[in-house]
C-alpha positions, 0 to 999 in steps of 0.5 A: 144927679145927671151923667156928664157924658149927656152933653156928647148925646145929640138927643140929650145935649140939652138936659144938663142946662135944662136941668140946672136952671131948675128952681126946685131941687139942686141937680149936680153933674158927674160922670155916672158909669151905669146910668144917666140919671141918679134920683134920691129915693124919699127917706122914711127917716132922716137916719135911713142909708141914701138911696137912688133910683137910677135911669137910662136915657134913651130914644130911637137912635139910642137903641140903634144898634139893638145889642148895645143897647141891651148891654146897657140895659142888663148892666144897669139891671143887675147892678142893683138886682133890678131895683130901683131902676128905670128907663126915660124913654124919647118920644119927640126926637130933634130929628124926625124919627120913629119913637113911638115904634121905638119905644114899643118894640122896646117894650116888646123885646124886654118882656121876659127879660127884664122887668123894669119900668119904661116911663115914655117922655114927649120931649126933652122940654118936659124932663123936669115935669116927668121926674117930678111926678114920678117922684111924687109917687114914690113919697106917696107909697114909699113901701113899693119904690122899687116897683112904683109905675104908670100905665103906659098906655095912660102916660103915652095916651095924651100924645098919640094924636095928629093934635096933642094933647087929646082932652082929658075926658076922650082920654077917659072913655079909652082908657077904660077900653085900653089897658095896654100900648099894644092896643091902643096901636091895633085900635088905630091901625086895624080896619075893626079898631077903627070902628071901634074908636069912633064908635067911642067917640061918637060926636067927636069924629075929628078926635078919632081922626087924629088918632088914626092919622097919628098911628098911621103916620108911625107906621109909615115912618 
């Protein structure tokens, strides 16, 4: 189920139709107060109470100005006392703008504040895409739905390049070398950083390059 309002938000217009063409599950539309996403939870049994995990939508221009966008986040937290709730963060807006810093300094500032789970979206093409595998691991380990996540710094690795997405195998050597999104940003934009990168990718200088260039070019926005 998706909020009605979706239709009024400029970054997010296009997510009722994309959603209601999909072949697979139905999705109805409704007008949600607390959130803009409602996703049935895996049953363990077919007479066990409903469930949903409810998301916020959100992108640069959502969290603009800072306090209203924490109001929401809060108000979704404590309807359900923090469980089964989440955030879709956009990375790839319509507009030129600056997600990736967005979606950081959103990570920053809900630390010690709320624990909830920020799954970054790369363009709102890949809604469908994202969901379902987030709900894939919530079947999987249906005993930890409240708490079922993805690294961040995994889920965002693909497109943080001039040339996304980076291959799979350069992805692999990072990630054994960054745990976090805070340091895959450092690793690109500090003198060290970047001679560690292409230390790590030796033969693949033009890979290290695009990295580099696609942090820098965040930082500059």
């Amino acid at each position: 189920m998706f909020s009605t309002a979706l239709r009024k938000r400029h970054e997010w217009n296009t997510v009722p139709a994309t959603l209601l063409s999909e072949k697979g599950p139905q999705w109805s539309e409704n007008d949600l107060e607390t959130c803009d996403i409602k996703l049935p939870l895996p049953r363990s049994r077919q007479e066990d109470a409903p469930q949903f995990y409810r998301f916020l939508l959100l992108s640069a221009v959502d969290v603009q100005p800072p306090a209203q966008a924490m109001a929401r986040i809060e108000r979704l937290f404590h309807q359900t006392g923090g469980h089964h709730v989440g955030i879709i963060f956009l990375l790839q807006e319509k507009t030129r703008g600056n997600g990736m810093t967005a979606y950081l300094n959103l990570q920053a500032s809900l630390v010690g504040a709320f624990d909830i789970n920020i799954i970054p979206l790369h363009s709102v093409s890949s809604m469908s895409v994202t969901i379902g595998k987030f709900w894939q691991q919530l079947a999987a380990s249906p005993r930890s739905q409240s708490t079922a996540t993805a690294n961040p710094a995994v889920v965002l690795l693909p497109y943080c390049s001039l040339n996304p997405p980076i291959q799979e195998h350069l992805r692999n050597i990072i990630t054994e070398n960054v745990h976090r999104t805070g340091d895959l940003s450092e690793l690109a934009t500090t003198k060290e950083g970047r001679e560690a990168l292409r230390e790590l990718l030796p033969e693949t200088g033009t890979d290290a390059g695009d990295i580099i260039g696609f942090w820098e070019q965040e930082f500059m926005l």
